[in-house]
C-alpha positions as CSV (number, residue, x, y, z in Angstrom):
1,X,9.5,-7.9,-36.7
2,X,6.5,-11.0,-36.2
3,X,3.6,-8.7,-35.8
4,X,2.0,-11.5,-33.3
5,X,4.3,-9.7,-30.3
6,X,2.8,-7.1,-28.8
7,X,4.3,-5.0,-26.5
8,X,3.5,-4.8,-22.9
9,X,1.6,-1.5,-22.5
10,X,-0.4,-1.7,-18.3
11,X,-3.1,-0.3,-17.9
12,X,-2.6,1.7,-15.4
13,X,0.7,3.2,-13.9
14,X,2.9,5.4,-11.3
15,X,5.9,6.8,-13.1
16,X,6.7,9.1,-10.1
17,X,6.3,6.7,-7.4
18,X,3.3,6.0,-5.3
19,X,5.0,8.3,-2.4
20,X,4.9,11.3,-5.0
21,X,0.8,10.0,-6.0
22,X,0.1,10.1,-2.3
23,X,1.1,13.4,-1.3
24,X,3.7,12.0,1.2
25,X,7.3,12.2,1.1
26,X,8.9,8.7,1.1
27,X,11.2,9.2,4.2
28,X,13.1,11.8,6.3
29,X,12.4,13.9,9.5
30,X,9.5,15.7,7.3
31,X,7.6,12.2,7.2
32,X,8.1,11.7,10.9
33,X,6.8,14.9,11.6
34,X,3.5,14.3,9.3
35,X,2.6,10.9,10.9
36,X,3.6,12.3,15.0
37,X,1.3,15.3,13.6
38,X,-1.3,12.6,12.7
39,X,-1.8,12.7,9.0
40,X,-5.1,14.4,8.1
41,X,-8.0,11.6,6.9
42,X,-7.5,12.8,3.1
43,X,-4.7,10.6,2.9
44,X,-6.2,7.9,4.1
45,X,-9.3,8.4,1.2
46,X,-6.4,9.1,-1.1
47,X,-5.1,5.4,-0.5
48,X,-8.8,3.7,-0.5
49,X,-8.6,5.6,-4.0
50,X,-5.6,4.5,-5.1
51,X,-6.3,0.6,-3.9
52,X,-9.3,0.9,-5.9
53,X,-11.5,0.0,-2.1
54,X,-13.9,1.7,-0.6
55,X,-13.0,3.2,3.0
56,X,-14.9,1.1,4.7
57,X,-13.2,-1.7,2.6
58,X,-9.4,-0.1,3.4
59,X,-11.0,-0.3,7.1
60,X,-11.7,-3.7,7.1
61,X,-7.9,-4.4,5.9
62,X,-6.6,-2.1,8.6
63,X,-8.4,-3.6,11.7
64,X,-10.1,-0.8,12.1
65,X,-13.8,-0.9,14.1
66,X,-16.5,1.3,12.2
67,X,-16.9,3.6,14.9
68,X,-13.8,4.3,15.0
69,X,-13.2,4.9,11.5
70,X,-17.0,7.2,11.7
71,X,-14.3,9.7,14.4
72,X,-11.8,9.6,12.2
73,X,-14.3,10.8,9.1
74,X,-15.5,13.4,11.3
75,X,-12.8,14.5,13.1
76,X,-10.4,14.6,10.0
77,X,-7.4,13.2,11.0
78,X,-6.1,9.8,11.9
79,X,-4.2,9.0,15.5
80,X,-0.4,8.3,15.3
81,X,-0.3,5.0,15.1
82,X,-2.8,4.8,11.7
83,X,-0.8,6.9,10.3
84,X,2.1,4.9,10.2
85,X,-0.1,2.3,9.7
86,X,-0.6,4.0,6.4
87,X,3.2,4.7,6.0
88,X,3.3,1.3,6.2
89,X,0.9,0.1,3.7
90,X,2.2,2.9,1.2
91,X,5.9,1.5,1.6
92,X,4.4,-1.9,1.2
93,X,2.8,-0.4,-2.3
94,X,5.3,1.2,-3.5
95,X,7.8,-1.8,-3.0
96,X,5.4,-4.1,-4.9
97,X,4.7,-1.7,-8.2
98,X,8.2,-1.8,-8.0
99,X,8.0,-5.4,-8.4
100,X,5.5,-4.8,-11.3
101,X,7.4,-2.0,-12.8
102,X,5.3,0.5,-12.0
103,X,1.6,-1.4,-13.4
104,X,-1.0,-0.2,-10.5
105,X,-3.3,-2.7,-11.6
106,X,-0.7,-5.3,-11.3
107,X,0.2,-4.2,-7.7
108,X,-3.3,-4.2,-6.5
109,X,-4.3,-7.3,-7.9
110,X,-1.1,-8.8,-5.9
111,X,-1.7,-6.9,-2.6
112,X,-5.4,-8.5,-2.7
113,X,-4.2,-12.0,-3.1
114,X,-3.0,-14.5,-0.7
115,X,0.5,-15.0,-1.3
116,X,1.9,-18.3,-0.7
117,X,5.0,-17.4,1.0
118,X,3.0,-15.3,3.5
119,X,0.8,-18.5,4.9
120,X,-1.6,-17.9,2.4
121,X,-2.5,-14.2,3.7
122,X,-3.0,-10.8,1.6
123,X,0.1,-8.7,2.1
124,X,-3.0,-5.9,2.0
125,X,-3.4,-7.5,5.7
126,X,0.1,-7.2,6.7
127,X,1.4,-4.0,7.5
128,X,-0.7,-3.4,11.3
129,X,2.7,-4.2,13.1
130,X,6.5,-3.7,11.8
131,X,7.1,-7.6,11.9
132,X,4.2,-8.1,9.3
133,X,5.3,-5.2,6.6
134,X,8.6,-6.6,7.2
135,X,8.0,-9.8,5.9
136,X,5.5,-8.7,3.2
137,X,8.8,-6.5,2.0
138,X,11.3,-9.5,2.1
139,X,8.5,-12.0,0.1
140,X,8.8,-9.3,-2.6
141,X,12.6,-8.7,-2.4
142,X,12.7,-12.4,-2.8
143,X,10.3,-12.4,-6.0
144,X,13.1,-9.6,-7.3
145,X,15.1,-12.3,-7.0
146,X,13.5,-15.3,-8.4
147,X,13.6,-16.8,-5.4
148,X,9.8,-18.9,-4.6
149,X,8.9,-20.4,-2.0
C-alpha cells in the first residue's frame, strides 16, 4: 500500500445521528407533542453547543430580538413556533452531516457558508419558515446527487 494515502479520519463526528445527540426524537407524535409542549430552553443551548455558537450567536441566525431571547433564558422554555424552528434547524443538520457522512466539523463549516445554490445565503439562515428549510434540504439532496448548480 503507498504510505502517502492517508485515510480520512474527521475530526469530529455523530455516529448516532444528530436527533439521538440532541435529545429529540427525529419524528412521530412524541416530537409533536415536545415542540406543541414548547421544548424547554436546554435544547436550544444544546444546539448553540453543538453548532459550536454562542446563544446569542444561534439568536442572531434565528431572528430572534435579544429581549426576547433574555425571556426565553429566564423563563426556560421556548414558544411553539421556536421550537419547530429548532426542529427545523436540527432536520436541516442532520440532513447535511449526512451529506458529510457524519464529520460535525464538516457540517458546520457548510451550514455557516453561503451556498451558491441558495442565492448566496447560509443554510444556518434558512429554516425560520417551511419554504426556506425546504430548499436548504433539496440543495443538499441535490449535492447527494452530483448535481451543482
Amino acid at each position: 500500500m503507498d504510505s502517502s494515502i492517508k485515510k480520512y479520519n474527521p475530526v469530529e463526528s455523530v455516529r448516532s445521528g444528530i436527533w439521538a445527540t440532541m435529545g429529540l426524537p427525529s419524528r412521530g407524535a412524541r416530537l409533536h407533542e415536545l415542540v406543541h409542549q414548547d421544548l424547554p430552553f436546554v435544547f436550544y443551548k444544546r444546539l448553540a453547543g453543538t453548532l459550536d455558537m454562542t446563544v446569542n450567536q444561534l439568536r442572531q441566525h434565528l431572528r430572534m430580538s435579544p429581549a426576547t431571547l433574555a425571556r426565553r433564558t429566564t423563563g426556560g422554555r421556548l414558544s411553539t413556533a421556536e421550537s419547530d424552528q429548532i426542529c427545523a434547524l436540527v432536520g436541516v443538520l442532520n440532513t447535511t452531516l449526512e451529506l458529510f457522512e457524519g464529520d460535525l466539523s464538516a457540517a458546520r463549516e457548510r451550514m455557516k457558508s453561503p451556498a451558491r445554490g441558495l442565492n448566496s445565503r447560509l443554510p444556518l439562515d434558512m429554516t425560520s419558515t417551511w419554504v426556506e428549510t425546504q430548499a436548504v434540504i433539496d440543495r443538499i439532496g441535490q449535492l447527494e446527487h452530483g448535481v451543482h448548480v
